[in-house]
C-alpha positions in Angstrom: 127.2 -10.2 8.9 123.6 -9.1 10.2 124.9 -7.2 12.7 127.2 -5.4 10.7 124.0 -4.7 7.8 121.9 -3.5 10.7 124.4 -1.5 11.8 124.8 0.1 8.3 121.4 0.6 7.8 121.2 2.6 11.6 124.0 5.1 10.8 122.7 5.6 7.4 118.9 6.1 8.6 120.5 8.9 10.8 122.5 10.3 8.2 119.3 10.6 6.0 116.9 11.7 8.8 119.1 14.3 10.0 120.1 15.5 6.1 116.2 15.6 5.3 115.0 17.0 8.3 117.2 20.1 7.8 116.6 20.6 4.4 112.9 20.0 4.3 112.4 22.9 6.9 111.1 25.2 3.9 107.9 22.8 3.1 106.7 23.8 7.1 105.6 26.6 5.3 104.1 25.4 2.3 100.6 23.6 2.1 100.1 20.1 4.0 100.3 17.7 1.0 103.7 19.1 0.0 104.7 18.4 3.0 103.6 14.9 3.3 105.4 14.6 -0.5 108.4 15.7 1.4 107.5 13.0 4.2 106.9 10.2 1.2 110.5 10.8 0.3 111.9 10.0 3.7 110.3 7.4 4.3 111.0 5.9 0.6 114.7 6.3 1.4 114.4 4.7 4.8 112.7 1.5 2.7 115.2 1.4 0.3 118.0 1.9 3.1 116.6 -0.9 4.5 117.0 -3.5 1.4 120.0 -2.3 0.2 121.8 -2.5 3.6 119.8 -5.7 5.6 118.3 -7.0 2.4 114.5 -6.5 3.6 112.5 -6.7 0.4 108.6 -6.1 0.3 105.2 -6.9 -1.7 101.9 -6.2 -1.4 98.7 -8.1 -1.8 95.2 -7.1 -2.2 96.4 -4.4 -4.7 92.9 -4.0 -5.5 91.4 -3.4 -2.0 93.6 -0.4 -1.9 91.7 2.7 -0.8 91.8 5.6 -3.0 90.6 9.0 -1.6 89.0 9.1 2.2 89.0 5.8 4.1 89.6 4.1 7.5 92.7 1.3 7.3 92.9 -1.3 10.7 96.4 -2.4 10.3 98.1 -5.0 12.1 101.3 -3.7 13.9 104.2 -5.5 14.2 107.1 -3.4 13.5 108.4 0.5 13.1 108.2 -0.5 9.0 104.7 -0.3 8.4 104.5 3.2 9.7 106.6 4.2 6.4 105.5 1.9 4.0 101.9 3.8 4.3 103.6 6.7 2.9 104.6 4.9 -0.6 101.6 3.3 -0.9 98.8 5.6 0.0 98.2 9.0 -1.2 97.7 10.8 1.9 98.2 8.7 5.2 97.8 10.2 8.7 98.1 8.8 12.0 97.0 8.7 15.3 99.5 9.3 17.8 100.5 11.0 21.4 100.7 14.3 21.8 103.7 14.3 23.6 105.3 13.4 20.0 104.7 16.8 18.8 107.0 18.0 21.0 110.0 16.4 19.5 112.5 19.1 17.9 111.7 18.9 14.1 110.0 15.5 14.1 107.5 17.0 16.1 107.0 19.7 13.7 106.7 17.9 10.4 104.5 15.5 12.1 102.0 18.4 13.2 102.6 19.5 9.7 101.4 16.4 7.7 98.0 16.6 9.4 98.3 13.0 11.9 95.7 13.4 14.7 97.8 14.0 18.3 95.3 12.6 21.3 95.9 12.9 24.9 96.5 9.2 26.0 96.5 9.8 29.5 92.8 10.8 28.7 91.4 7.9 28.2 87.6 7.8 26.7 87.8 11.9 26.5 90.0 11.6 24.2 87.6 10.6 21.6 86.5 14.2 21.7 89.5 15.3 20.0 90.0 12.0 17.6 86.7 11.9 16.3 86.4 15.4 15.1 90.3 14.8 14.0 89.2 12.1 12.0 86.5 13.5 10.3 88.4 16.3 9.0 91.3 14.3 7.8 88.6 12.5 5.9 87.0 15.3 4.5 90.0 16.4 3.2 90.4 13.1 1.3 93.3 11.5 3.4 93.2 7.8 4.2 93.5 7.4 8.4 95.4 4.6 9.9 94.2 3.2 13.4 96.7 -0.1 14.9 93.5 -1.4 17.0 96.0 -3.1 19.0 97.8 0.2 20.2 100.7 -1.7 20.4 103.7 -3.8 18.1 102.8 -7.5 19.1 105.5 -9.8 18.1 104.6 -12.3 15.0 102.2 -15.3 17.2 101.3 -12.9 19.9 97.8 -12.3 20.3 97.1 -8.5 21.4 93.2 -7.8 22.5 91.8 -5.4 20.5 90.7 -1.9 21.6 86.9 -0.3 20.9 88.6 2.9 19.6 88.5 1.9 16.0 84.8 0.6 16.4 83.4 4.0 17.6 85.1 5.7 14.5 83.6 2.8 12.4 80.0 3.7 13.7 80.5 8.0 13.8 82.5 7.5 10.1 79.7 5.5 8.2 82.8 4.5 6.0 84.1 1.2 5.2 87.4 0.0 6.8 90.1 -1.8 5.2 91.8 -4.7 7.3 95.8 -4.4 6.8 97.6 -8.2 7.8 101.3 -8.3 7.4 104.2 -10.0 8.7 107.2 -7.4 9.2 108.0 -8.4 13.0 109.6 -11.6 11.7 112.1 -9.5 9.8 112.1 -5.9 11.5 111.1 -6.4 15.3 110.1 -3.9 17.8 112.9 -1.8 19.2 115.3 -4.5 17.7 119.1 -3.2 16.5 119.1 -6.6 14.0 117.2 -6.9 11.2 116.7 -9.9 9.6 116.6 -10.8 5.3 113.8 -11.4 3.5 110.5 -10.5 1.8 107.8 -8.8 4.0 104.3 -9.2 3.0 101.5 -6.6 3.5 97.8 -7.4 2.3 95.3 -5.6 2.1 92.2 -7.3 3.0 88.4 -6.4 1.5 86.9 -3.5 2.8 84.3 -4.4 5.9 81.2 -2.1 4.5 79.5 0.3 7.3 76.4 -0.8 9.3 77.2 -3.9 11.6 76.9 -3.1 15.0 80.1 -2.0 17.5 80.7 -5.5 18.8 80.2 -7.4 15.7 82.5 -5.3 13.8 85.5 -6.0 16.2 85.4 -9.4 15.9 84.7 -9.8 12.5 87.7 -7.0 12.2 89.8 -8.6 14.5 89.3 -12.1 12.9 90.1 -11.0 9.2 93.5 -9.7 10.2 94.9 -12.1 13.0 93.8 -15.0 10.4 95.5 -13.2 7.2 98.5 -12.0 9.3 99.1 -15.5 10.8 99.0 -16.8 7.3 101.5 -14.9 6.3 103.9 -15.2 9.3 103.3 -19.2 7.9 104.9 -18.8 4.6 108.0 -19.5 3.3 110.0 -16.9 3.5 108.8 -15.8 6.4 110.2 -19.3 8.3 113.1 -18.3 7.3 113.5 -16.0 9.3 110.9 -17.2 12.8 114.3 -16.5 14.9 113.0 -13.1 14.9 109.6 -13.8 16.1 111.3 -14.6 20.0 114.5 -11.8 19.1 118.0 -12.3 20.3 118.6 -10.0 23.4 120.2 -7.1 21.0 120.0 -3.4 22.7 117.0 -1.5 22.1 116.8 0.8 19.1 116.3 4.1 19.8 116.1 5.2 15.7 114.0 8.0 14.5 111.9 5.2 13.2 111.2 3.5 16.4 110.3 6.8 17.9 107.8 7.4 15.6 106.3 4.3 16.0 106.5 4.6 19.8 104.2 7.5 19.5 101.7 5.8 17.0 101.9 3.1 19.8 101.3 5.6 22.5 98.3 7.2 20.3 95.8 4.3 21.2 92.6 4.7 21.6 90.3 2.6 24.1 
């Protein structure tokens, strides 16, 4: 039966991408917020998609430490579901990613469209010279930027080292970030076809203010979300479903979602 919903859910996230993509193609000519409305929408039919066909529900925690206006988020990233769940619950999220994403017929384009910051990966540390002035315009239009500090999806238990990039923002920004824990690779797991039932939790974590120094912020950073997010992978109804965190050897999904978050991946900065 999981196999089947899964397989439901796959052809009826194509069948929606494909439908949306063609007949959003008038908002790449209207201003960037209507077109990250138009994105909101896309990614709010993906989640419900999701629920109706695999029975994935979702809640949030830390209501309150939600950002409102121009801020820094360092999410944990375990799964191609928190790079749409951003869009229902922030006004204006934008990512970093590749460049190479850009390129994508009509993904590419809406993606440009919405404002996320594209970086040169094979760059290394240049390519703070293009996310850094990236970032402080998204801010300054009053968008809230999402960094995964691990630049990759770690399975739920796997410890992934964090990288400096999201430190250097924290000291050029002078903002506070808000940590992000979750627990959506138990349920939804990278590049997996099944997708297993039950209630993902995302929490938003209090705001770490500006001034500590570089190093001290990374571990403080890193600490607040591997604690919160192993919490979470600890609770109930997130056992039920722990067969997800070492996945059954399904073929790789190659959805429009996972490609996304392949570039968000790919968009790390060191």
């Amino acid at each position: 039966m999981i196999a089947f919903r899964s397989a439901a859910f796959a052809v009826l996230a194509l069948l929606w991408t494909t439908a949306l993509c063609i007949a959003f193609v008038p908002f790449l000519a209207t201003p960037r917020r209507h077109t990250q409305r138009a994105a909101a929408v896309w990614c709010r039919g993906l989640i419900t998609l999701v629920r109706w066909c695999c029975n994935i529900d979702w809640q949030v925690d830390g209501r309150e430490n939600l950002p409102r206006g121009a801020a820094l988020l360092a999410a944990k990233h375990q799964s191609a579901w928190e790079t749409l769940i951003f869009y229902i619950l922030l006004d204006d999220p934008v990512f970093v990613l590749k460049r190479e994403l850009l390129n994508v017929p009509l993904l590419g384009w809406y993606l440009k469209k919405t404002g996320n910051i594209a970086i040169d990966r094979s760059a290394g540390f240049r390519a703070m010279k293009t996310l850094l002035p990236g970032v402080e315009a998204a801010l300054a239009e009053g968008a809230q930027v999402i960094v995964f500090p691990e630049g990759t999806r770690s399975p739920p238990g796997v410890h992934t080292p964090y990288h400096p990039g999201i430190a250097a923002l924290y000291a050029r920004m002078n903002v506070p970030v808000t940590p992000v824990a979750l627990n959506s690779g138990l349920f939804w797991g990278r590049k997996r076809f099944l997708k297993f039932p039950g209630t993902i939790t995302i929490e938003f974590l209090p705001p770490i203010p500006p001034g500590l120094e570089r190093a001290g912020f990374l571990g403080e950073l890193e600490l607040q979300i591997e604690e919160a997010s192993t919490r979470l992978c600890a609770l109930p109804y997130g056992t039920a479903a722990s067969a997800c965190s070492t996945p059954p050897q399904t073929p790789p999904s190659s959805s429009p979602m996972e490609t996304m978050a392949d570039g968000i991946d790919d968009g790390r900065i060191h």
